[in-house]
KOLBAFI-60870 format. One line per 4 residues: number of its first residue (from 1); their letters; for each residue y, x, z of N, C-alpha, C. Coordinates in Angstrom, 2 decimals, decimal comma. Each point is the difference from the previous one (the first is absolute). Layout:
<nodes>
NUM = A = Y/X/Z/Y/X/Z/Y/X/Z ~ ...
</nodes>
This chain:
<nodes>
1 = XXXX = 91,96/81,41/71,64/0,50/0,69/-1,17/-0,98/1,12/-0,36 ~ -0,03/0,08/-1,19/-1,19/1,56/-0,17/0,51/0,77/-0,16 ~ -0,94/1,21/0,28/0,86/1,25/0,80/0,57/0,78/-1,75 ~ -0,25/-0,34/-1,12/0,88/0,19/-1,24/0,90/-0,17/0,02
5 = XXXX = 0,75/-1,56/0,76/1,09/-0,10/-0,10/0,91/0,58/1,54 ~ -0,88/0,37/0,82/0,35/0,19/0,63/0,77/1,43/0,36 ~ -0,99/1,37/-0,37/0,42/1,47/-0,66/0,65/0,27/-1,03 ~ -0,08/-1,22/-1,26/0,36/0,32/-1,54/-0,95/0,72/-0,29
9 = XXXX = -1,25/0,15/-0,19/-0,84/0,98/-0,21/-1,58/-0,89/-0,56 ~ -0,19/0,94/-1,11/-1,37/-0,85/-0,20/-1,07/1,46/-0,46 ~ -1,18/-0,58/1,04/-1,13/0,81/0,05/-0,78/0,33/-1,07 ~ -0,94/1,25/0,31/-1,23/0,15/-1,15/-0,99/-0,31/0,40
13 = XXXX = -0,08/-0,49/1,18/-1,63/-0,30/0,35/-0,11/-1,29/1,19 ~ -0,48/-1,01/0,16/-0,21/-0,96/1,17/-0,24/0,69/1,26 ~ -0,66/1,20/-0,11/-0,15/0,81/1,35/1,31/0,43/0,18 ~ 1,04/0,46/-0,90/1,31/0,96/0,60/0,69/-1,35/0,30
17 = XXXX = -0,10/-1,18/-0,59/0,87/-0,71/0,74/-0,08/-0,76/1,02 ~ -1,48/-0,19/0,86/-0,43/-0,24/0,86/0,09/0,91/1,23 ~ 0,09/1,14/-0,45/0,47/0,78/0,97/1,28/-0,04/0,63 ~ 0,80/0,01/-1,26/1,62/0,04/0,46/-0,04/-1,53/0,32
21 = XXXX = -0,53/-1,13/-0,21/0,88/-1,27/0,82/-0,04/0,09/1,39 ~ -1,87/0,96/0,01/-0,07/-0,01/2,04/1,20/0,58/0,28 ~ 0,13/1,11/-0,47/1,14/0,91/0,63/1,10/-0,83/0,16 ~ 0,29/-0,52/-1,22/1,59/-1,02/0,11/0,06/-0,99/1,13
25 = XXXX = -1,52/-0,61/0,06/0,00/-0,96/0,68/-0,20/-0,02/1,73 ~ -0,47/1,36/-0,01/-0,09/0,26/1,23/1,69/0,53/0,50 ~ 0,48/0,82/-0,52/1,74/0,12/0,47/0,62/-1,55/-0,44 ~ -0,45/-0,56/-0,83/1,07/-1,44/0,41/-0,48/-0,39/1,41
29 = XXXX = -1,17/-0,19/0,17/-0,34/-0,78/1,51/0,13/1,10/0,97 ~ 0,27/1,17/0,40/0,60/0,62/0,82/1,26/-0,72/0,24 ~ 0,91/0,42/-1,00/1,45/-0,25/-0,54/0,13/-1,45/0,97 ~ -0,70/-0,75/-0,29/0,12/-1,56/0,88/-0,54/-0,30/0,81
33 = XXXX = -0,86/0,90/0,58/-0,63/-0,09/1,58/1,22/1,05/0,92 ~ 0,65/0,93/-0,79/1,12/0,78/1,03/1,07/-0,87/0,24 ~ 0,12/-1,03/-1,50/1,44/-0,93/0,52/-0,56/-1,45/0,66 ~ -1,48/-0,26/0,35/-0,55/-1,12/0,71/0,07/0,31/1,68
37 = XXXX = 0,12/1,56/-0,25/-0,37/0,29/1,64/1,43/0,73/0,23 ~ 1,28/0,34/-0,79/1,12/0,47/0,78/0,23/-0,71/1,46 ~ 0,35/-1,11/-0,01/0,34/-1,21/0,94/-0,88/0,98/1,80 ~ -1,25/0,35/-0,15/-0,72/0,97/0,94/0,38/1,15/0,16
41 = XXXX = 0,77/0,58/-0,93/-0,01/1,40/-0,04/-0,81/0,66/-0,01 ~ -1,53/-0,21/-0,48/-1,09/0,66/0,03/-0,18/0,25/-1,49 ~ -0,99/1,13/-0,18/-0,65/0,78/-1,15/-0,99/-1,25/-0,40 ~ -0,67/0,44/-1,14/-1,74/-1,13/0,27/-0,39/0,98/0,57
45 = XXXX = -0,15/1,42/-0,55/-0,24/0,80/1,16/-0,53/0,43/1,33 ~ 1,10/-0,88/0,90/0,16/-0,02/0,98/-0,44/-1,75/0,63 ~ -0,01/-0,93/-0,48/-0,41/-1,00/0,10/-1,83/-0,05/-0,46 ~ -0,51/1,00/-0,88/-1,28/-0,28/-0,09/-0,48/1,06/1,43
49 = XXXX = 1,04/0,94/0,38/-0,74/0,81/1,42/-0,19/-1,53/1,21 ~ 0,93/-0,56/0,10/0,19/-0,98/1,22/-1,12/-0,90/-0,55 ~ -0,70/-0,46/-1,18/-1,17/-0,58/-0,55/-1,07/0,29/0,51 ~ -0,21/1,49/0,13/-1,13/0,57/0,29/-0,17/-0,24/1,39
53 = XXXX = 1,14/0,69/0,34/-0,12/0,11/1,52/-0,60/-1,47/0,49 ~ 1,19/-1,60/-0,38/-0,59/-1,34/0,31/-1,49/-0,28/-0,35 ~ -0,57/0,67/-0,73/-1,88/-0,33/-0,06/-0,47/1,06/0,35 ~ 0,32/0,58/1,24/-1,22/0,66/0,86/0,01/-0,27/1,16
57 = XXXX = -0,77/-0,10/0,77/-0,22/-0,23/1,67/1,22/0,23/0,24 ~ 0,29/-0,69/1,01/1,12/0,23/0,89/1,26/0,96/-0,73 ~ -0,03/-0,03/-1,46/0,95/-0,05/-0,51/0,57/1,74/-0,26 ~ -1,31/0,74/0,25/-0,05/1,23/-0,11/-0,41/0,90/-0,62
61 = XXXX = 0,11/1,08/-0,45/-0,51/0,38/-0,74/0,08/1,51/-0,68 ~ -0,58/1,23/-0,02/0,21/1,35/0,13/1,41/0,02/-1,65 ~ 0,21/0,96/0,21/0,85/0,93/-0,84/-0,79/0,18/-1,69 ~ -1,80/0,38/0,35/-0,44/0,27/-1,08/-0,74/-1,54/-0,91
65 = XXXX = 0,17/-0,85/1,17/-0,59/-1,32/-0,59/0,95/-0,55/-1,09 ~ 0,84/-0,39/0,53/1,63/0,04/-0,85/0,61/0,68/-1,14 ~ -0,33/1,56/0,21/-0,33/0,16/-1,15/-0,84/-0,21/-1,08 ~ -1,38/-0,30/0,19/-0,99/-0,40/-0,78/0,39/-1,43/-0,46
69 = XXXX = 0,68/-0,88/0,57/-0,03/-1,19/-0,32/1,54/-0,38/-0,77 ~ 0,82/0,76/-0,01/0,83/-0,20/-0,77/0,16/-0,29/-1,39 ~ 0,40/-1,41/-0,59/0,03/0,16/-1,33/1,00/1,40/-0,89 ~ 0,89/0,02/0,52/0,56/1,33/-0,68/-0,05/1,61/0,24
73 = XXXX = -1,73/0,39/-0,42/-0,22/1,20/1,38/1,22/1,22/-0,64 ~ 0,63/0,01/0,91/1,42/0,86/0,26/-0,43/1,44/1,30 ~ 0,29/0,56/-0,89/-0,09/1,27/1,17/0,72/0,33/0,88 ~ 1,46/-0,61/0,59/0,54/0,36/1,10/-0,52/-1,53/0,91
77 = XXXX = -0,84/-0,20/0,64/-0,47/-1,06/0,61/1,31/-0,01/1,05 ~ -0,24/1,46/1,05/0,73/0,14/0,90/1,58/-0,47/-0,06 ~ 0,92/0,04/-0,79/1,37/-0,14/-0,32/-0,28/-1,41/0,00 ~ -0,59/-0,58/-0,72/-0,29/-1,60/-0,02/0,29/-0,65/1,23
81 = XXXX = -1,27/0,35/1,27/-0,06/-0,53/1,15/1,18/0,61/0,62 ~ 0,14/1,26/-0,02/1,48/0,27/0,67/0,82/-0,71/-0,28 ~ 0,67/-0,66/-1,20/0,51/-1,17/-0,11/-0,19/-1,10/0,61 ~ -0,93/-0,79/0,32/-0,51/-1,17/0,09/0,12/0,14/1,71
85 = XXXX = -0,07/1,17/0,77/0,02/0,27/1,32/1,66/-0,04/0,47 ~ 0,60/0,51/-1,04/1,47/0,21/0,80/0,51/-1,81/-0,41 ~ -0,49/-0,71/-0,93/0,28/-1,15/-0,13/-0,54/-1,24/1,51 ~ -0,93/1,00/0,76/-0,62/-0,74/1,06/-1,00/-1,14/-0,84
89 = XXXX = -0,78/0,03/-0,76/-0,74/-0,38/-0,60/-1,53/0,11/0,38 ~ -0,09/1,42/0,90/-1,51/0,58/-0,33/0,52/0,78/1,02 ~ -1,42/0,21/0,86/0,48/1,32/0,89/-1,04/1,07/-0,22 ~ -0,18/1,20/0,22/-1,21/0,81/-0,05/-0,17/0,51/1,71
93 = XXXX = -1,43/0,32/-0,16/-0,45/0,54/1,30/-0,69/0,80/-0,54 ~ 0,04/1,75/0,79/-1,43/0,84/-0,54/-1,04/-0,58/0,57 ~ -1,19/0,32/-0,05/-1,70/0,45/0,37/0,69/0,93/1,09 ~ -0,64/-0,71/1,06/0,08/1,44/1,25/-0,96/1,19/0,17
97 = XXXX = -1,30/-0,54/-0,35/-1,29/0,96/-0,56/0,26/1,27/-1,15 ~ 0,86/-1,03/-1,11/-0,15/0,80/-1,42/1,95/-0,46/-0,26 ~ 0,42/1,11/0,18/1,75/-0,08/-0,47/0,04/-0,28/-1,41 ~ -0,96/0,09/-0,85/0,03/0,41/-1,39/-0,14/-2,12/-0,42
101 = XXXX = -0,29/-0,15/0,86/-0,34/-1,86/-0,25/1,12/-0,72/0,80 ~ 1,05/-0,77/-1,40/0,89/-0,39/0,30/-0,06/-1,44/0,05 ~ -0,14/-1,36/1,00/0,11/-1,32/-0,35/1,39/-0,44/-0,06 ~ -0,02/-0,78/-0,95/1,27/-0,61/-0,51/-0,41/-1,72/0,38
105 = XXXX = 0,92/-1,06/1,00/0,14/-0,80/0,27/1,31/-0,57/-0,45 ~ -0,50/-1,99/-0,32/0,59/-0,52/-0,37/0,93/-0,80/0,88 ~ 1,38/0,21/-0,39/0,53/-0,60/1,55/0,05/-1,78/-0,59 ~ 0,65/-0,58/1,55/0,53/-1,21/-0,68/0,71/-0,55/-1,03
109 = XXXX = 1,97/1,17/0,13/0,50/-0,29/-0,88/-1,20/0,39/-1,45 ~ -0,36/0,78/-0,29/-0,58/0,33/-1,28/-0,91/-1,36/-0,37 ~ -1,08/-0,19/1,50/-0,65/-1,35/-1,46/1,25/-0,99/-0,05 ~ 0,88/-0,34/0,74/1,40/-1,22/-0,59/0,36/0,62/-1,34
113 = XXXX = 0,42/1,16/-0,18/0,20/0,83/-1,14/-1,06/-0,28/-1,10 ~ -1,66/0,29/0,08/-0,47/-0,43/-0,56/-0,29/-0,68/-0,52 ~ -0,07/-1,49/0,77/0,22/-1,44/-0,11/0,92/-0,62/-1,21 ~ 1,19/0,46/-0,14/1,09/-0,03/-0,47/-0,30/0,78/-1,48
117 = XXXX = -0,70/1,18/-0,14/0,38/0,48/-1,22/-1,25/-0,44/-0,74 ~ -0,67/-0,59/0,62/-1,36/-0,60/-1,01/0,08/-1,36/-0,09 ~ 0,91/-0,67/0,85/0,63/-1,78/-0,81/0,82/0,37/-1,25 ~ 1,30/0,96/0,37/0,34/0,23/-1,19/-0,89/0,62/-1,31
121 = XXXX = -0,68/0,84/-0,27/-0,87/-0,06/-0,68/-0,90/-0,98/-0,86 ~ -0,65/-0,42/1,29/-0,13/-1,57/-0,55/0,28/-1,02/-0,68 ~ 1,97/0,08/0,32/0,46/-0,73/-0,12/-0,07/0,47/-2,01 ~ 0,37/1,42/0,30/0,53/0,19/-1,33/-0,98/0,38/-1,24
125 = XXXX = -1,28/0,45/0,40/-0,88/0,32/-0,77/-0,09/-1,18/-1,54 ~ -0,63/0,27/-0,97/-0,17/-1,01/-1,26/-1,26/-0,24/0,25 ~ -0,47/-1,70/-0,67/-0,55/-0,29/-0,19/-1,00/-0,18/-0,80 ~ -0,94/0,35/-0,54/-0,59/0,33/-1,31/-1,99/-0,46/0,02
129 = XXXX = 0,05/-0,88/1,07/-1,04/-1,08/0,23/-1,10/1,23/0,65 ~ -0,86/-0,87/0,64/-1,30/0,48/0,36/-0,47/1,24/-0,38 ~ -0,82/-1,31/-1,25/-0,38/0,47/-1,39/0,16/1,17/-0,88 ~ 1,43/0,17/-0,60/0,25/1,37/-0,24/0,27/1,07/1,15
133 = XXXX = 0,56/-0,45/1,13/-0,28/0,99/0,61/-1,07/1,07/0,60 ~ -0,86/-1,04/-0,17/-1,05/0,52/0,21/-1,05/1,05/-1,24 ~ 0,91/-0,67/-1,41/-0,54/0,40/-1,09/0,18/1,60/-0,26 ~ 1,73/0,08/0,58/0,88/0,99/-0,16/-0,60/1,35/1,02
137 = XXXX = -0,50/-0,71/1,65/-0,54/0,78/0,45/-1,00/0,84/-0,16 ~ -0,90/-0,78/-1,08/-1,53/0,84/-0,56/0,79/0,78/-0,68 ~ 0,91/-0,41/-1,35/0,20/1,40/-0,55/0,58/1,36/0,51 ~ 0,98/-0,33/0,93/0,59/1,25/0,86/-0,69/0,65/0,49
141 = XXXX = -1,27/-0,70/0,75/-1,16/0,82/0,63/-0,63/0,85/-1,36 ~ -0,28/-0,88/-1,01/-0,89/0,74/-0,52/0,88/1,26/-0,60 ~ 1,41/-0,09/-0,40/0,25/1,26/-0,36/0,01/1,07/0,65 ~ -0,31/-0,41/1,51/-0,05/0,99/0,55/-1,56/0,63/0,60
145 = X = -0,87/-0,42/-0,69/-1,09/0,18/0,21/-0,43/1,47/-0,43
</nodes>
């Protein structure tokens, strides 16, 4: 549907309305990645931390890496993993050298957890070929160039 009929609203410029579909379009696919992953009880959030953690060595990985690699860089990192820890998901250990260096480990239940919220995903994501996706990807990059 286009996003005219979608707001009731019609633009003055191809740039203002390209702007607002990302926006729209990015809270619709939130909106349906939170109700793809209720079934987990996980955030994406919190499912892209257990991501990270699954592609590093031994499944580990500091406090500040995690932050850098997050798609949604959010400034309470800490509250996040405190979550994800009392869920038994992730455990942390300090640096015995340096207290200030926190590793955050991925437990078992979490990659089963993980496992689980990226079939669903999978399952639910749209299809929109190769091709444009790939088309769609140059332009996102480039607006953000």
């Amino acid at each position: 549907m286009k996003i005219e009929d979608e707001i009731k609203h019609q633009f003055v410029s191809p740039q203002h309305r390209v702007g607002t579909n990302i926006i729209f379009t990015a809270n619709w696919l939130l909106n349906k990645i939170a109700t793809l992953l209720k079934p987990t009880g996980l955030s994406l959030q919190q499912l892209n931390v257990l991501s990270i953690l699954n592609g590093q060595p031994g499944h580990v990985a500091t406090v500040n890496l995690i932050k850098d690699r997050l798609i949604d860089r959010m400034p309470n990192v800490s509250r996040l993993l405190n979550k994800l820890m009392e869920k038994g998901l992730i455990e942390k250990e300090r640096n015995l050298s340096d207290q200030r260096v926190v590793y955050i480990k991925l437990t078992a239940e979490g990659e089963k957890l993980r496992i689980k919220g990226r079939a669903l995903l999978n399952e639910g994501y749209f299809d929109i070929g190769d091709e444009r996706a790939n088309m769609l990807n140059d332009l996102l990059e480039k607006i953000r160039e």
